[in-house]
Gaussian input, Z-matrix of N, CA and C with variables (Angstrom, degrees):
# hf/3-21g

backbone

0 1
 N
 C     1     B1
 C     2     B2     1     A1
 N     3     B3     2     A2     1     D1
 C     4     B4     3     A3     2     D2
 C     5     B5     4     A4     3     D3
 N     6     B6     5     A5     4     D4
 C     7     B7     6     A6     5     D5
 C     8     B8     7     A7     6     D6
 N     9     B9     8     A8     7     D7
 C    10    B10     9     A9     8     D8
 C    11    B11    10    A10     9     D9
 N    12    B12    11    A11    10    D10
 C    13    B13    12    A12    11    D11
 C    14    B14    13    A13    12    D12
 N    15    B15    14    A14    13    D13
 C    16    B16    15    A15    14    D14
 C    17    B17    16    A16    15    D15
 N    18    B18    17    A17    16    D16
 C    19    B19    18    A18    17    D17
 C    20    B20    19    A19    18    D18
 N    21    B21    20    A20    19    D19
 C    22    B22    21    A21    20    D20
 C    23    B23    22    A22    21    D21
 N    24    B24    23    A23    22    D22
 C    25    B25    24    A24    23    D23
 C    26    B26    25    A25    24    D24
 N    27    B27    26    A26    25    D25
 C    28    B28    27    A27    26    D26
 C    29    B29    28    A28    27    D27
 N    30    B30    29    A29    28    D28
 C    31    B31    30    A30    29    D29
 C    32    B32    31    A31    30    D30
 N    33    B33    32    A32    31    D31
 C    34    B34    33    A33    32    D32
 C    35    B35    34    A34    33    D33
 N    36    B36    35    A35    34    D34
 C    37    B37    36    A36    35    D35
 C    38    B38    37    A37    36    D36
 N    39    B39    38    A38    37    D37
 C    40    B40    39    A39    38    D38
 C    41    B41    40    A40    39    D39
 N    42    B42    41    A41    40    D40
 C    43    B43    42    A42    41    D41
 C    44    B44    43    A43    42    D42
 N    45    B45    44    A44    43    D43
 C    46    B46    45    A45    44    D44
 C    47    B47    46    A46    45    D45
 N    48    B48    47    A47    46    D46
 C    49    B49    48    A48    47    D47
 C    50    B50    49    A49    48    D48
 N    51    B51    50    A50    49    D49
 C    52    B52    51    A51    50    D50
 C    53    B53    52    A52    51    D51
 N    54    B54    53    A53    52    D52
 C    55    B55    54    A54    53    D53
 C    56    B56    55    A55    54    D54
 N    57    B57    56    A56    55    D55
 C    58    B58    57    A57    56    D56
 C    59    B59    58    A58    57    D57
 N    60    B60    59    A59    58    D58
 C    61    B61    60    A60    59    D59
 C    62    B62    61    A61    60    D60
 N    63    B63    62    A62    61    D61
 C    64    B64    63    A63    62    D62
 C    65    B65    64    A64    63    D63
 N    66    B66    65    A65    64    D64
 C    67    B67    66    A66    65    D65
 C    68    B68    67    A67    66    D66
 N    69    B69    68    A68    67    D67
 C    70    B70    69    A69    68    D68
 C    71    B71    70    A70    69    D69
 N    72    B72    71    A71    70    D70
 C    73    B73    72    A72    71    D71
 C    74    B74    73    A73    72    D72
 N    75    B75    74    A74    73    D73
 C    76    B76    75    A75    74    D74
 C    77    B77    76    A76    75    D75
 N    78    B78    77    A77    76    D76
 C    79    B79    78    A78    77    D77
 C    80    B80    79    A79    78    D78
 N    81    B81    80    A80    79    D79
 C    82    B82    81    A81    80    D80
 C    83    B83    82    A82    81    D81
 N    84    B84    83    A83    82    D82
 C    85    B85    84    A84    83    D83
 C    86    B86    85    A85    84    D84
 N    87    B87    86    A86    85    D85
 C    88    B88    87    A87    86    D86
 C    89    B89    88    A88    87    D87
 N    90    B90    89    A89    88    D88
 C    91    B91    90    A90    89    D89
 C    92    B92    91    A91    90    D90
 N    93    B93    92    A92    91    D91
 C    94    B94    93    A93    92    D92
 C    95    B95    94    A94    93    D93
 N    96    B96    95    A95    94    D94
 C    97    B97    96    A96    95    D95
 C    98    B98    97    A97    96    D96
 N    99    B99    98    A98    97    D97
 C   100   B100    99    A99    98    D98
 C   101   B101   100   A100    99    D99
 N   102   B102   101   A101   100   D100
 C   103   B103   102   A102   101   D101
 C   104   B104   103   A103   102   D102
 N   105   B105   104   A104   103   D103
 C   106   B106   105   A105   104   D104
 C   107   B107   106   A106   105   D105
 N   108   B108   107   A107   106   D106
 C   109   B109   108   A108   107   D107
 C   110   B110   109   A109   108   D108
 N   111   B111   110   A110   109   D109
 C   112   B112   111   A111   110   D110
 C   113   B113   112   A112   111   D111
 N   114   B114   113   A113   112   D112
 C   115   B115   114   A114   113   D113
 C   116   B116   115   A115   114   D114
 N   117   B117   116   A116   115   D115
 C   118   B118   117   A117   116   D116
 C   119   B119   118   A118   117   D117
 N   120   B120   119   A119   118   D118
 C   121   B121   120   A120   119   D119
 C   122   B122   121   A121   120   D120
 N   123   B123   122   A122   121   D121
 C   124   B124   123   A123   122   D122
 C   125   B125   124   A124   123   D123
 N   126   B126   125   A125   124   D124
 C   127   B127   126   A126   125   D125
 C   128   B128   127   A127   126   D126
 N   129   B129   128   A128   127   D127
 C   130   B130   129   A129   128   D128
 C   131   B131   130   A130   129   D129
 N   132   B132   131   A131   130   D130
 C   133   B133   132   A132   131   D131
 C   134   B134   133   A133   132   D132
 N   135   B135   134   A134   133   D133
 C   136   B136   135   A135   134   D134
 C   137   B137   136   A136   135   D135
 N   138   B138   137   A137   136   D136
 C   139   B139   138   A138   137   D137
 C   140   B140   139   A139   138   D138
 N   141   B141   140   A140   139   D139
 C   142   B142   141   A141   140   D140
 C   143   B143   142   A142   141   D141
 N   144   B144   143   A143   142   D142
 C   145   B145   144   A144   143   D143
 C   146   B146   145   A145   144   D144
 N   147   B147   146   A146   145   D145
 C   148   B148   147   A147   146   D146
 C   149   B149   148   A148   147   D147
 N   150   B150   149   A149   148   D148
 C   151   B151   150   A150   149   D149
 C   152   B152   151   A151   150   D150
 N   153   B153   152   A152   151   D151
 C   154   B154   153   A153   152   D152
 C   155   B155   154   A154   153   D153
 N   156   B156   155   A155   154   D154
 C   157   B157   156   A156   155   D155
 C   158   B158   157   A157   156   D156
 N   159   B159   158   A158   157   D157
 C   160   B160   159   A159   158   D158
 C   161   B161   160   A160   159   D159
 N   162   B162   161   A161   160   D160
 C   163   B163   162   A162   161   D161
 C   164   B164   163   A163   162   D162
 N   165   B165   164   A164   163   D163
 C   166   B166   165   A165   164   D164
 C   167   B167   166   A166   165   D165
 N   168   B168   167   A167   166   D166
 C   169   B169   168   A168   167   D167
 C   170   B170   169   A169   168   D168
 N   171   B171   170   A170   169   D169
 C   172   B172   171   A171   170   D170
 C   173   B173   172   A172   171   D171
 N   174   B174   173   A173   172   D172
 C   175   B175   174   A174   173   D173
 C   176   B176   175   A175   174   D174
 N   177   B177   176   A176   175   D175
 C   178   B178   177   A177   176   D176
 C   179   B179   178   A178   177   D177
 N   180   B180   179   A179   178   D178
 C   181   B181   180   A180   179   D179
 C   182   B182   181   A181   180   D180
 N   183   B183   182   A182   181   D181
 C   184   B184   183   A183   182   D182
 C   185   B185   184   A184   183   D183
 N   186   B186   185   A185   184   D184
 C   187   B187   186   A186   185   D185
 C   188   B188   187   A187   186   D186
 N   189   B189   188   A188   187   D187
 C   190   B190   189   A189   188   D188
 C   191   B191   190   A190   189   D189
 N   192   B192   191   A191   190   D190
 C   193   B193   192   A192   191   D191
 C   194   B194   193   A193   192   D192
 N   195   B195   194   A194   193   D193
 C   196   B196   195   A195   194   D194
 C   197   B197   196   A196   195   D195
 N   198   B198   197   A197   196   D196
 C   199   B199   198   A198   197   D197
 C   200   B200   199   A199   198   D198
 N   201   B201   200   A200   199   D199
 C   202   B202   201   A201   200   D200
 C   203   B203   202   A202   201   D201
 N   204   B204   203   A203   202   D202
 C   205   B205   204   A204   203   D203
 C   206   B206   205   A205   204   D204
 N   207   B207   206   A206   205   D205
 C   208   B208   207   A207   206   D206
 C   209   B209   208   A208   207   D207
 N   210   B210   209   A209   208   D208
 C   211   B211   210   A210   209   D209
 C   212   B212   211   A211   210   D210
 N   213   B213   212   A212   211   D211
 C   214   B214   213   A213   212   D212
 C   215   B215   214   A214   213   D213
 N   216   B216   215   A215   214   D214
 C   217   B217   216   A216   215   D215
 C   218   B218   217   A217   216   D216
 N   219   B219   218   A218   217   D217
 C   220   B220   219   A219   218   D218
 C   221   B221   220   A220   219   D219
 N   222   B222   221   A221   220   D220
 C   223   B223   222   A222   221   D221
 C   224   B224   223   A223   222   D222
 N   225   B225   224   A224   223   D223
 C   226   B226   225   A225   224   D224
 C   227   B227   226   A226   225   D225
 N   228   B228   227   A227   226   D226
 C   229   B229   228   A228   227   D227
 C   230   B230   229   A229   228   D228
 N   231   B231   230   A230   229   D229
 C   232   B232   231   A231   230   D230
 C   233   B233   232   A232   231   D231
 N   234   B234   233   A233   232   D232
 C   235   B235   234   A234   233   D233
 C   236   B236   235   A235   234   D234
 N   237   B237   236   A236   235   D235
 C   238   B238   237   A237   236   D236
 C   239   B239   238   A238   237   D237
 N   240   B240   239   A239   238   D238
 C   241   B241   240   A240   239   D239
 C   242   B242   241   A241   240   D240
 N   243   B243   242   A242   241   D241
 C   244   B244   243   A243   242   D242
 C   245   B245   244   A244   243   D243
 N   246   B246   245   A245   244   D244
 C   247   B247   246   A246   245   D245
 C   248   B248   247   A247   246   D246
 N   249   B249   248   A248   247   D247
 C   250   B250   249   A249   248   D248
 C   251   B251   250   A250   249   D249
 N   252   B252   251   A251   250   D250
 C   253   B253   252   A252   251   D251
 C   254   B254   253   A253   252   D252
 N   255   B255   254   A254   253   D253
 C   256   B256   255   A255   254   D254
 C   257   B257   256   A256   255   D255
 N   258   B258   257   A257   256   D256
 C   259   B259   258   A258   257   D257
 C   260   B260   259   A259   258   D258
 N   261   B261   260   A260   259   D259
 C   262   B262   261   A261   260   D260
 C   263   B263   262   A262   261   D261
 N   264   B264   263   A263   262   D262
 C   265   B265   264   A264   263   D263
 C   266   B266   265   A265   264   D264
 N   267   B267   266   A266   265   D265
 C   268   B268   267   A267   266   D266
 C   269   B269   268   A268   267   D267
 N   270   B270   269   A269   268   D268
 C   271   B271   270   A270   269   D269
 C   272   B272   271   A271   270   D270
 N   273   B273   272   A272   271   D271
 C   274   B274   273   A273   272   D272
 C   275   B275   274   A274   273   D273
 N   276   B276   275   A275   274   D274
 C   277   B277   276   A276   275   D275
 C   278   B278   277   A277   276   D276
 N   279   B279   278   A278   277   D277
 C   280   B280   279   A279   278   D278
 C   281   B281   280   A280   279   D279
 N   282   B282   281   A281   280   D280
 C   283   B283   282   A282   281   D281
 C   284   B284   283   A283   282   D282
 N   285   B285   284   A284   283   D283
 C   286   B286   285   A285   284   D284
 C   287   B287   286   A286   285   D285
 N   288   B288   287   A287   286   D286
 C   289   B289   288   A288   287   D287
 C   290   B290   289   A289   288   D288
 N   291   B291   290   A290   289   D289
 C   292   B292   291   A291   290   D290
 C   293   B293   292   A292   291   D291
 N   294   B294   293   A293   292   D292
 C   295   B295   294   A294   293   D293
 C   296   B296   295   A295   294   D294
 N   297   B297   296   A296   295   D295
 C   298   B298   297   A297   296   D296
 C   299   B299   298   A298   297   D297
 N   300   B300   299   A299   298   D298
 C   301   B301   300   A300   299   D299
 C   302   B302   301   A301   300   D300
 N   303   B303   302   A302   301   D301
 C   304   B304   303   A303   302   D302
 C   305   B305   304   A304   303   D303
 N   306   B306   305   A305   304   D304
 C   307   B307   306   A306   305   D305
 C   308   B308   307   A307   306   D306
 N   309   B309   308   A308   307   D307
 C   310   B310   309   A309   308   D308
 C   311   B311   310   A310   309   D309
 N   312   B312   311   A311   310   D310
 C   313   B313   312   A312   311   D311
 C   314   B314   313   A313   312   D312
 N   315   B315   314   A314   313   D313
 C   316   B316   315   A315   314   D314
 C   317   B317   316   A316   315   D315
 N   318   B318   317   A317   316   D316
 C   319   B319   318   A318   317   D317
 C   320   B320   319   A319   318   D318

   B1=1.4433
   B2=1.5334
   B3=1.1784
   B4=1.1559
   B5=2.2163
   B6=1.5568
   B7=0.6922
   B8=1.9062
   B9=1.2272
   B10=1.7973
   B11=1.3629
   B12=1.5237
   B13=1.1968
   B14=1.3703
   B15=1.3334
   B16=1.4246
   B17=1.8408
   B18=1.3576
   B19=1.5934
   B20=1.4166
   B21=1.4649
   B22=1.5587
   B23=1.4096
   B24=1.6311
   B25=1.1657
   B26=1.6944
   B27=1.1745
   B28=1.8030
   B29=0.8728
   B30=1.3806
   B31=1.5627
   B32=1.1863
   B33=1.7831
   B34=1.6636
   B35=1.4814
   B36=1.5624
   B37=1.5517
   B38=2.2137
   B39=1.4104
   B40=1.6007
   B41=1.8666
   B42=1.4750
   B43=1.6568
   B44=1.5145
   B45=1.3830
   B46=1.0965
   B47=2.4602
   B48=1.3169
   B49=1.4885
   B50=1.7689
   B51=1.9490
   B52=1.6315
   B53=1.3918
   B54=1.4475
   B55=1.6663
   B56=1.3239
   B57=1.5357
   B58=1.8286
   B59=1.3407
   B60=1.3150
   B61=1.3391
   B62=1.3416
   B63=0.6443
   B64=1.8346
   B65=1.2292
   B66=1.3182
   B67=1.6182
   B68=1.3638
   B69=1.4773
   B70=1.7201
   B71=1.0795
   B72=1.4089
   B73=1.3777
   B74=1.8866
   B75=1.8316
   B76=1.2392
   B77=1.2413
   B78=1.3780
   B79=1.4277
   B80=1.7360
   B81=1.6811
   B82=1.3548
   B83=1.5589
   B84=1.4621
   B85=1.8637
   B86=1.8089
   B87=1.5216
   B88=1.1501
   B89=1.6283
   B90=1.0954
   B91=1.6575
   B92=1.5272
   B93=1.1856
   B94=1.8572
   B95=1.7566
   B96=1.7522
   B97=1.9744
   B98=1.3750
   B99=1.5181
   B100=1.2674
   B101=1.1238
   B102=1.4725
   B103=1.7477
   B104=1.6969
   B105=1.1372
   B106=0.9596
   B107=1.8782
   B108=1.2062
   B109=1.6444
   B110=1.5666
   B111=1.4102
   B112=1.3567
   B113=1.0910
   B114=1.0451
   B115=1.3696
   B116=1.7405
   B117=1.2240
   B118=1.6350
   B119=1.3934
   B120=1.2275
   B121=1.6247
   B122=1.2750
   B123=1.2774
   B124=1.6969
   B125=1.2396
   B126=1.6531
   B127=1.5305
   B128=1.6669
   B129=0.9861
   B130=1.6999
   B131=1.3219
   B132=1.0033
   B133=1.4441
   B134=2.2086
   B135=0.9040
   B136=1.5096
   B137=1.7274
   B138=1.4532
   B139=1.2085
   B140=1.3680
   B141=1.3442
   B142=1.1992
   B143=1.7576
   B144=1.0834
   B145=1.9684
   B146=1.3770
   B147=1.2511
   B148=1.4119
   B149=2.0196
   B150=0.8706
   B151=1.4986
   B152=1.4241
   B153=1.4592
   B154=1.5047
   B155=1.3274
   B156=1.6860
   B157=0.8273
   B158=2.0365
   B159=1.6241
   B160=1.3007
   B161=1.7784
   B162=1.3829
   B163=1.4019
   B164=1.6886
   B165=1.3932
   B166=1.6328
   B167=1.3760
   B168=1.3751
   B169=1.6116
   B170=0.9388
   B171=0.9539
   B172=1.8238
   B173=1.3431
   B174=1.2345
   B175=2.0669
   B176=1.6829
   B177=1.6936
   B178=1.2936
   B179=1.7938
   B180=1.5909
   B181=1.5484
   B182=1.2228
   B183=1.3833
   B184=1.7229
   B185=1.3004
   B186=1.0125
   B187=1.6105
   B188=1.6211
   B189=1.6063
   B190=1.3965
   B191=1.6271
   B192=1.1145
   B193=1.6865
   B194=1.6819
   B195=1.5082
   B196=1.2829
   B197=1.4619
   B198=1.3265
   B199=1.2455
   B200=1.8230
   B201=1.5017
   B202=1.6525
   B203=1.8868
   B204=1.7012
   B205=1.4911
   B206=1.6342
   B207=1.4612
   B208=1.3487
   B209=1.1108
   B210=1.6881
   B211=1.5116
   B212=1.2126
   B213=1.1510
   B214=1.7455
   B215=0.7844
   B216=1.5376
   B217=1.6451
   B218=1.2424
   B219=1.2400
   B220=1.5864
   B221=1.4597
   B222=2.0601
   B223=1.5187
   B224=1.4994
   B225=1.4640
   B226=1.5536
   B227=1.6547
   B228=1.5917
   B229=1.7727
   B230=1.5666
   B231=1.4199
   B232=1.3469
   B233=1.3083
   B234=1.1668
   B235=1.6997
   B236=1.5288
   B237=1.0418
   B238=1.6184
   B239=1.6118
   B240=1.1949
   B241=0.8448
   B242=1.8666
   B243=1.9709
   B244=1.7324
   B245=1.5203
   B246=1.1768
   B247=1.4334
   B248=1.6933
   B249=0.9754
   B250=1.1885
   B251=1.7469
   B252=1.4004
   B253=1.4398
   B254=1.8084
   B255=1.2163
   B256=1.6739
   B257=1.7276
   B258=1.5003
   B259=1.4693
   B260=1.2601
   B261=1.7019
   B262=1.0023
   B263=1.7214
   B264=1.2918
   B265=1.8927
   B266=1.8565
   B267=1.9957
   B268=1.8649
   B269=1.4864
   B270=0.9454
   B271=1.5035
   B272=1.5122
   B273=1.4865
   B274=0.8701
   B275=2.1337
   B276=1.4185
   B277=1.4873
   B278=1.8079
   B279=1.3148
   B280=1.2823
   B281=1.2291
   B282=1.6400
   B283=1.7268
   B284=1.1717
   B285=1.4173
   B286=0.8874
   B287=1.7400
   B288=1.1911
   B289=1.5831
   B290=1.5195
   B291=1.4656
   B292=1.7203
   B293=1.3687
   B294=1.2796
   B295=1.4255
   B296=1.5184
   B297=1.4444
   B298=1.6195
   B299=1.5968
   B300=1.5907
   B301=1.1065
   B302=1.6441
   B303=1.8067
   B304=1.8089
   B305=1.6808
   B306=1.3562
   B307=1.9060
   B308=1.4782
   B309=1.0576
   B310=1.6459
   B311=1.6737
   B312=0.8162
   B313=1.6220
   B314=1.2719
   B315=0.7284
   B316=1.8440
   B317=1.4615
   B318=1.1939
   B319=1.2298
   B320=1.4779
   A1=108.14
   A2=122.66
   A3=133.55
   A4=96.57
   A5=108.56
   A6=121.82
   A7=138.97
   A8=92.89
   A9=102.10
   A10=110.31
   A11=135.17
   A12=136.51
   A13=134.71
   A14=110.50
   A15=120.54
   A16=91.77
   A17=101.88
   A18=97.50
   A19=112.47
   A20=111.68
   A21=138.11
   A22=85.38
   A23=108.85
   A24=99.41
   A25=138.66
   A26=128.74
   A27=123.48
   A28=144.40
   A29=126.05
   A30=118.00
   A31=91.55
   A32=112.28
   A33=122.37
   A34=84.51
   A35=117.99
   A36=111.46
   A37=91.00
   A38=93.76
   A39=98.66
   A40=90.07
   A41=111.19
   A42=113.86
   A43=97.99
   A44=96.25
   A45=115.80
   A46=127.54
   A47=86.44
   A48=92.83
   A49=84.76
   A50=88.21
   A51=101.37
   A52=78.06
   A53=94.88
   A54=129.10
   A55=114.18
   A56=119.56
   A57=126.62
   A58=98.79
   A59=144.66
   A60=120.42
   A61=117.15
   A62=152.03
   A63=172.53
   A64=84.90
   A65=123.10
   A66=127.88
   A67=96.91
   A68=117.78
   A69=102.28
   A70=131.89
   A71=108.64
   A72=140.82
   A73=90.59
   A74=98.87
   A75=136.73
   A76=97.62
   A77=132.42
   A78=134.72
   A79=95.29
   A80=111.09
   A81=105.75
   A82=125.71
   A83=94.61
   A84=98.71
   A85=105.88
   A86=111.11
   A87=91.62
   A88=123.88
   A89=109.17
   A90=108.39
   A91=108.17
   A92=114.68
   A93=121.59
   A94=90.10
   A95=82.84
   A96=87.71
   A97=105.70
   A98=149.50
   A99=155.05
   A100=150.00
   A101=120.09
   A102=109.95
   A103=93.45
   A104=130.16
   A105=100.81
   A106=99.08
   A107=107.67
   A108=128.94
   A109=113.02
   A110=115.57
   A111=120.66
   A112=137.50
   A113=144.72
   A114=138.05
   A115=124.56
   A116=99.59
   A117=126.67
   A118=119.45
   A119=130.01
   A120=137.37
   A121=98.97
   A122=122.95
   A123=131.75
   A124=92.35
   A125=101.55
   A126=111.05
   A127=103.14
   A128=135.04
   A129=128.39
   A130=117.91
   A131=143.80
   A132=146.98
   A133=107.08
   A134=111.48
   A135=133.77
   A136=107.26
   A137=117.79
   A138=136.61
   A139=102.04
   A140=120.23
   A141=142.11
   A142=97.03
   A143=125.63
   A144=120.33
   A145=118.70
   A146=123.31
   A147=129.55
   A148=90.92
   A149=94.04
   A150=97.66
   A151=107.60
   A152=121.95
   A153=109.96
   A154=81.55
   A155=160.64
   A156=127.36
   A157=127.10
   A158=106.50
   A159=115.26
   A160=91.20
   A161=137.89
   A162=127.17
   A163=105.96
   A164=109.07
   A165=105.91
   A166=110.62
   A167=113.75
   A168=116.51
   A169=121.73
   A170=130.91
   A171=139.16
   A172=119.98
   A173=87.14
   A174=117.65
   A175=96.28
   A176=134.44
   A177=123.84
   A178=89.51
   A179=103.87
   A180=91.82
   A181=101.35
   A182=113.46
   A183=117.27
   A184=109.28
   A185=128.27
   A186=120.25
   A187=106.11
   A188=126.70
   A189=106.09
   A190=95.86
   A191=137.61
   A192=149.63
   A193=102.56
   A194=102.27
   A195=121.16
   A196=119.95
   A197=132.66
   A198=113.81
   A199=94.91
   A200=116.93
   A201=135.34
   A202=102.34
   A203=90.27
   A204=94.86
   A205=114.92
   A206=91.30
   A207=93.20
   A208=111.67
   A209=121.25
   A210=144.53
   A211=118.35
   A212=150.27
   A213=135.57
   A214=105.73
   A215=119.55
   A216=155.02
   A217=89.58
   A218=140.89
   A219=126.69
   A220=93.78
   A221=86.16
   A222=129.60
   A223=118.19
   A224=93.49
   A225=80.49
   A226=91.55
   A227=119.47
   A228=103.15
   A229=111.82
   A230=121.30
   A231=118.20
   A232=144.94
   A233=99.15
   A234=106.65
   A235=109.16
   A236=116.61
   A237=124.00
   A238=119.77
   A239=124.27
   A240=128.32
   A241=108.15
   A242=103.49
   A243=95.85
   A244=99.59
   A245=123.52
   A246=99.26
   A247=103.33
   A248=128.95
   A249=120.83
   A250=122.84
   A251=121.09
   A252=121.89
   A253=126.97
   A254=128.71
   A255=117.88
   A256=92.70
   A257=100.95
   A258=96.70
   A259=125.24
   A260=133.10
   A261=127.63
   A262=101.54
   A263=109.05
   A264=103.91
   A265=78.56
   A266=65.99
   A267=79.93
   A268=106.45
   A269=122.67
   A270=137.59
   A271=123.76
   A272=134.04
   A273=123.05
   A274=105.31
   A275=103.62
   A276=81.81
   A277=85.83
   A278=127.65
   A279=147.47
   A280=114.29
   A281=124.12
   A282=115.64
   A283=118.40
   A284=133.91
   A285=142.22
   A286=130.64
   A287=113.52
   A288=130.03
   A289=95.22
   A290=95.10
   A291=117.72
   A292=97.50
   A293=145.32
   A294=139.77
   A295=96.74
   A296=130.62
   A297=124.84
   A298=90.35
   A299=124.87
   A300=149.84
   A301=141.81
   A302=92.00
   A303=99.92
   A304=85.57
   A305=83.41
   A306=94.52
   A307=105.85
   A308=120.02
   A309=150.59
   A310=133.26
   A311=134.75
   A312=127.49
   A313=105.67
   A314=127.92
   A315=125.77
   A316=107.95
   A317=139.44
   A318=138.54
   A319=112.02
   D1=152.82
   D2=-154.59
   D3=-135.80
   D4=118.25
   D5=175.02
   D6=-136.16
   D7=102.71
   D8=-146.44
   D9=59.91
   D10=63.70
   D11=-175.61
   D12=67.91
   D13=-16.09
   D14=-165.06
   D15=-102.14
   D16=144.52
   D17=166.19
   D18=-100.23
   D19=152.42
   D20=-150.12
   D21=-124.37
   D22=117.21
   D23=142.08
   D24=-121.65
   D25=111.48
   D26=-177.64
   D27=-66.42
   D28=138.86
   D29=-179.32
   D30=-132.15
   D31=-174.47
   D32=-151.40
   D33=-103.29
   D34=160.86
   D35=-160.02
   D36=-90.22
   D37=-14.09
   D38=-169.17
   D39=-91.47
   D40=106.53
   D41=176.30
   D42=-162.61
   D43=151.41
   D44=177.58
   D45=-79.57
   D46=-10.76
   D47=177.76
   D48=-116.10
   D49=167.65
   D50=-165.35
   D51=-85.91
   D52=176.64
   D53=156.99
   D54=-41.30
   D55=-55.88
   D56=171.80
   D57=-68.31
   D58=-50.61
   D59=-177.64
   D60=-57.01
   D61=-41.68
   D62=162.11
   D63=-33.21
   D64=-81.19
   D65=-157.24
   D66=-53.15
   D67=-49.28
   D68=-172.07
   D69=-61.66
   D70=-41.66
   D71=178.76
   D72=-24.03
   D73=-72.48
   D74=-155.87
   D75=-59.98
   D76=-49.06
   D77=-153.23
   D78=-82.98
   D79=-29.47
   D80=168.90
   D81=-50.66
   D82=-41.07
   D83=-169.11
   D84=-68.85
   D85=-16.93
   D86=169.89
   D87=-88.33
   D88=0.10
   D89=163.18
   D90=86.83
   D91=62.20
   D92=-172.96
   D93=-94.62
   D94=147.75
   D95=147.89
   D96=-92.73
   D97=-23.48
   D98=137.58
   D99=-85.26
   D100=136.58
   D101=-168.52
   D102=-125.61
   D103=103.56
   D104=176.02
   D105=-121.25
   D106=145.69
   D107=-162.76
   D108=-114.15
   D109=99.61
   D110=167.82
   D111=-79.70
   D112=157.69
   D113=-178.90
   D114=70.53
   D115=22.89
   D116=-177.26
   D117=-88.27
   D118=-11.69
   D119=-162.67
   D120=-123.76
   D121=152.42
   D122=152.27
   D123=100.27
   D124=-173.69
   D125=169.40
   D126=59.71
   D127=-134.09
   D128=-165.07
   D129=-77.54
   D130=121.47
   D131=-161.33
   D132=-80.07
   D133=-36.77
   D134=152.63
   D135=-33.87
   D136=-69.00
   D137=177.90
   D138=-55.59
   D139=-78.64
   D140=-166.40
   D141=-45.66
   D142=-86.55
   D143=174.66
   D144=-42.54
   D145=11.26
   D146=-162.22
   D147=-128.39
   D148=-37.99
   D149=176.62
   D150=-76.83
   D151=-31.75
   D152=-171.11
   D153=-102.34
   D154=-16.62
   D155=163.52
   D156=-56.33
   D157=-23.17
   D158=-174.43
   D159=-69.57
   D160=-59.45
   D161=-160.54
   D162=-75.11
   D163=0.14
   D164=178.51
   D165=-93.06
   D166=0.19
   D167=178.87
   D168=-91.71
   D169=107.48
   D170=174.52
   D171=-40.72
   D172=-65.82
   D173=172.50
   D174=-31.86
   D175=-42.75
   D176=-138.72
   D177=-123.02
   D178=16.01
   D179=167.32
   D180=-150.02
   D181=39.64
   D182=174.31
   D183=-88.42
   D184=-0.56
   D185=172.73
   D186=-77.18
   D187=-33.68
   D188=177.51
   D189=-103.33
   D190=21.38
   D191=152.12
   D192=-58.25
   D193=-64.98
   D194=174.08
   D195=-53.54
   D196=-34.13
   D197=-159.11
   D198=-100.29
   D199=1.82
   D200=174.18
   D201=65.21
   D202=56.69
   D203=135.42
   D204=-135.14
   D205=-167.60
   D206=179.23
   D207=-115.72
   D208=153.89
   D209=-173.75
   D210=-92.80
   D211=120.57
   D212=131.64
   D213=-90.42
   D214=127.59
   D215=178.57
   D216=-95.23
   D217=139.14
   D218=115.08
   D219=-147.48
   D220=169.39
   D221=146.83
   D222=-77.65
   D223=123.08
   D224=-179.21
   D225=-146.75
   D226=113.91
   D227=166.20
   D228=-110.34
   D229=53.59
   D230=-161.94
   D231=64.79
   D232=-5.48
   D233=174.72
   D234=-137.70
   D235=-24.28
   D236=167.64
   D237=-128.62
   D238=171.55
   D239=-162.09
   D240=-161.68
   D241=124.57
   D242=-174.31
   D243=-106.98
   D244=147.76
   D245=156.45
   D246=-161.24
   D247=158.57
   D248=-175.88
   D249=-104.30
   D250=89.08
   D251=161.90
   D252=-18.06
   D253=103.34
   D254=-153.27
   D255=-117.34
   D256=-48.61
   D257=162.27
   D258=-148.45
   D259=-18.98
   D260=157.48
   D261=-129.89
   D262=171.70
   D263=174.33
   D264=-163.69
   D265=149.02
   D266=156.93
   D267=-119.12
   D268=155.71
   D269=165.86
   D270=-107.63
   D271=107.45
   D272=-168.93
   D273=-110.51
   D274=154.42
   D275=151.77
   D276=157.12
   D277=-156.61
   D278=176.20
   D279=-68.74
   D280=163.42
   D281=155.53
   D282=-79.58
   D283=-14.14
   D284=159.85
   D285=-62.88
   D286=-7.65
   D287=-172.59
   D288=-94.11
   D289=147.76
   D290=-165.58
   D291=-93.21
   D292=119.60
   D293=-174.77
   D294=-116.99
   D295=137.74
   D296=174.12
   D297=-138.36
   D298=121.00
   D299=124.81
   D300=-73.91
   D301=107.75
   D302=-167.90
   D303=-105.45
   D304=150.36
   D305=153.99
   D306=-91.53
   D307=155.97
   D308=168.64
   D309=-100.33
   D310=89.45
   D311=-161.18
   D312=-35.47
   D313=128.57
   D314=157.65
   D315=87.78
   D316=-3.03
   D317=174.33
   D318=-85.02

C-alpha cells in the first residue's frame, strides 16, 4: 500500500516478531549495504537489549550474508551508536569521542 508516496507495509497487531524485527527482516529484502535504526535506545531498558540483541543475530541477517556482501547494522539515537564488529569495522569520529569495545561470545 502506498501512502503519500511512501510504501506501507502491514502486519496483524497479534504476531509473534517485534515491530523492528519486521522492519529488518523487510529492509533486508531490499538489499542495503546499511540499516541504520533510530529511535532504538533509551526509554525501557528491556526494549533497548532486545533491540541490540535483534542486530547481534547472525541467523536474522543471513540473507545479505548469503548473497556475499556486507551489512552495517546499527543503533544509532544521536549521541551513541551500537553496532556489532563481525570482521572488520571502521570507526570514525573526533579525539575527543568515547569509543567502548566488548567482545561477544561467538561473534
Amino acid at each position: 500500500m502506498k501512502d503519500g508516496g511512501v510504501d506501507v507495509v502491514q502486519f496483524p497487531a497479534d504476531k509473534n516478531e517485534t515491530d523492528l524485527e519486521l522492519a529488518i527482516q523487510h529492509a533486508l529484502t531490499l538489499n542495503p549495504q546499511e540499516v541504520i535504526i533510530l529511535a532504538a535506545l533509551g526509554g525501557r531498558l528491556d526494549q533497548t537489549l532486545g533491540n541490540i540483541a535483534l542486530i547481534s543475530d547472525l541467523r536474522s541477517l543471513t540473507l545479505r550474508y548469503a548473497q556475499g556482501g556486507d551489512l552495517d547494522i546499527r543503533l544509532d539515537d544521536g549521541i551513541e551508536e551500537i553496532f556489532f564488529c563481525r570482521d572488520t569495522c571502521k570507526i570514525t569520529g573526533t579525539p575527543s569521542d568515547l569509543v567502548s569495545a566488548h567482545p561477544v561470545a561467538g561473534q
